[in-house]
C-alpha positions in Angstrom: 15.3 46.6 -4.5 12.4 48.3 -3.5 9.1 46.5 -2.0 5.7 48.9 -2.5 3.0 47.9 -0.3 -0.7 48.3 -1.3 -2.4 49.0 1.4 -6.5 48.1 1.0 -9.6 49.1 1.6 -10.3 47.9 5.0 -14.1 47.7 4.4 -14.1 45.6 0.8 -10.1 45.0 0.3 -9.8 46.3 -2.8 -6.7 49.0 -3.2 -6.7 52.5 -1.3 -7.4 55.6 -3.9 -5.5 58.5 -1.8 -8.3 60.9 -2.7 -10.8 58.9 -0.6 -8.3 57.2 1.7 -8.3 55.5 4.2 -10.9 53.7 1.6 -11.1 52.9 -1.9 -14.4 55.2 -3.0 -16.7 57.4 -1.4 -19.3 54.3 -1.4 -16.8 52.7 1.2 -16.1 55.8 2.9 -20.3 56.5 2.9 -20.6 52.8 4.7 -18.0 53.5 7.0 -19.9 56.4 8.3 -23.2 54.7 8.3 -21.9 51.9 10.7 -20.4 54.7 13.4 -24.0 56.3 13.1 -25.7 53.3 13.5 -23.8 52.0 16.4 -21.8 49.3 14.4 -18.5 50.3 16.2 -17.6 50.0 19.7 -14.9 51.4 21.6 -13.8 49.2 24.6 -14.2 51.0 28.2 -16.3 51.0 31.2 -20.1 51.0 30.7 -21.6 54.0 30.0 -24.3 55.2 32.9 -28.0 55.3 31.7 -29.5 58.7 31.2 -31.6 57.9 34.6 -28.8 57.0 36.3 -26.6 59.8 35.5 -29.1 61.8 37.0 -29.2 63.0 40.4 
């Protein structure tokens, strides 16, 4: 007996489409992107310096 999983959208849920994956439309896919450009997302890690501190 075979078990196929249906893997989702990990934005809305609904099923993957493998042309658009790991999504379910380019509307998801769109969102995703918006959110990294926006600052939505954060990867754990030491702070990051301030420009004026960087400086020397």
């Amino acid at each position: 007996m075979t078990s196929t999983v249906v893997r989702k959208c990990p934005l809305c849920g609904k099923p993957r489409n493998p042309e658009h994956a790991p999504f379910c439309s380019t509307r998801c896919k769109d969102r995703d992107l918006m959110r990294w450009l926006e600052d939505g997302y954060a990867l754990p890690g030491p702070p990051a310096l301030d420009e004026e501190e960087g400086k020397a």
